[in-house]
N, C-alpha and C positions, 0 to 999 in steps of 0.2 A: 504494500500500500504506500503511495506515497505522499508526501506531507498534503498534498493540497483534496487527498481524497479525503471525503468522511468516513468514521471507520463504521461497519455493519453491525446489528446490535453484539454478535457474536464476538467481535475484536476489541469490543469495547473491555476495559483494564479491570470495571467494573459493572455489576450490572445495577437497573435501578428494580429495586423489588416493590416500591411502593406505589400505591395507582395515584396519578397526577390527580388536581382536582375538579369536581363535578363540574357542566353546565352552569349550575343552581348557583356552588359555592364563586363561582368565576365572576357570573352574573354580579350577586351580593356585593362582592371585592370591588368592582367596577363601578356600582351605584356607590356606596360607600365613598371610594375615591372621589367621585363625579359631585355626589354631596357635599364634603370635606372643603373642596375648592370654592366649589359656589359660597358657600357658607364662610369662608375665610375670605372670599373679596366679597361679598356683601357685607360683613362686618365691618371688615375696613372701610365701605364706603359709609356705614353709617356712622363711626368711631371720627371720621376725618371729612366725611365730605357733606356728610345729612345737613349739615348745620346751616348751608348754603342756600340746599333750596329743600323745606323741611318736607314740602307737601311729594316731593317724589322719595324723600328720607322715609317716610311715615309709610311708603307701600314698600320697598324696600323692606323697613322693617317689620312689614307684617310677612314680605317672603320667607325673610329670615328665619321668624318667632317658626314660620308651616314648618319649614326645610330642618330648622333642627328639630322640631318632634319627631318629624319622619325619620331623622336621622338617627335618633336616641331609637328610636322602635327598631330599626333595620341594624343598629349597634348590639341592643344586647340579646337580639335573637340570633347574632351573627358570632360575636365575640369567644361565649362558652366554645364551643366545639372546636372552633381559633386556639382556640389556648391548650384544651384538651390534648388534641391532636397534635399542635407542635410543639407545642413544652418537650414532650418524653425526645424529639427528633434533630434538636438544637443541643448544637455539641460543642458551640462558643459562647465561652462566657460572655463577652462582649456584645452579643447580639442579644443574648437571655437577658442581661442589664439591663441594655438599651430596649429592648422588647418592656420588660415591667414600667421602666421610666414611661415610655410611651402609652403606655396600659392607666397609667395614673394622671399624666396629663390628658387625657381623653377623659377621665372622669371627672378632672377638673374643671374640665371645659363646660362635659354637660351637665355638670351639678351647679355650676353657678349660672349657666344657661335659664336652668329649670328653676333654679329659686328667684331668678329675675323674673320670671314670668307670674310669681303668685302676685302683685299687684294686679296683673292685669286680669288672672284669674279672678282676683278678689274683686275687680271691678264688674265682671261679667255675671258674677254670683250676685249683683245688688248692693257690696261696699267697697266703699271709697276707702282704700289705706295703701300708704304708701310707707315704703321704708325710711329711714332718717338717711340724709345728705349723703351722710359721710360713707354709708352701708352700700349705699347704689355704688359710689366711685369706687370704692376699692373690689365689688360686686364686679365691676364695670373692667377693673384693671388686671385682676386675677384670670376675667372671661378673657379677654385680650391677646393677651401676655400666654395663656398656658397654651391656647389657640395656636401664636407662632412656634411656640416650645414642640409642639403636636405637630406641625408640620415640618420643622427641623427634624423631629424623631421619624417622623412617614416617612421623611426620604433617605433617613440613613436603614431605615428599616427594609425599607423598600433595593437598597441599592446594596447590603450586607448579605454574604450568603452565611446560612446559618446551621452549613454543616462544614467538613470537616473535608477536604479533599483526601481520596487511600492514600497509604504509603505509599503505593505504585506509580500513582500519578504524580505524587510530588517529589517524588526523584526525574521523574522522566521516563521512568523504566517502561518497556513498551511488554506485551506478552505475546 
């Protein structure tokens, strides 16, 4: 074989025993990504640009408020099995780390996501209460902040592999 063939699954130095994943789980992964983004430039625009012109800030943010519930719902139907499944198969610490960090910024995201939203709950249920000043901003800064932290983590997450190449392959050794 020479360098520029592909090798046949038979030549390969390893084989892969594991079944790649489903339609379904590929799908999820994709919306998931596809939400993530929307939802990280729509906050930005409402965090830096609402302020401008409020009345398209104000649908904006009600895209927002939709897209993260949907998002929280397709998260943690999503995540169990995520975890399940590659915990036991991740054989770098570095990724395991970086996996949990990322695991915790995502719930920081949608826990302060969700407890912003009980005003508005509370408003829809017949009362007026809002939090004190100071609760919203740091509410506001925490959601923000863990937000880019989350998306710093997605692409290290996304761009680390998080097994272990054989010994064979990492000599070079061919079979």
């Amino acid at each position: 074989m020479t360098s520029l063939q592909s090798p046949t699954h038979a030549q390969m130095p390893y084989a892969v025993t594991v079944r790649g994943p489903t339609r379904l789980a590929v799908r999820r992964t994709s919306l998931l990504t596809i939400l993530f983004a929307v939802l990280l430039g729509t906050g930005i625009y409402i965090e830096f640009l609402a302020a401008r012109n409020w009345n398209a800030g104000e649908a904006v943010l009600v895209l927002h408020i939709v897209l993260g519930l949907v998002c929280v719902a397709v998260f943690a139907s999503w995540i169990g099995p995520h975890v399940l499944h590659g915990l036991p198969k991740s054989q770098r610490p570095l990724f395991t780390w970086l996996s949990w960090l990322l695991l915790a910024s995502y719930l920081l995201v949608f826990g302060t996501g969700l407890v912003m939203i009980i005003p508005l709950a509370s408003y829809l249920a017949g009362r007026v209460w809002f939090f004190q000043f100071d609760t919203t901003g740091v509410l506001t800064f925490l959601h923000l902040w863990s937000a880019f932290a989350a998306a710093a983590g997605l692409f290290l997450h996304l761009l680390l592999r998080h097994w272990r190449k054989p010994a064979s392959v990492r000599r070079g050794a061919s079979s």
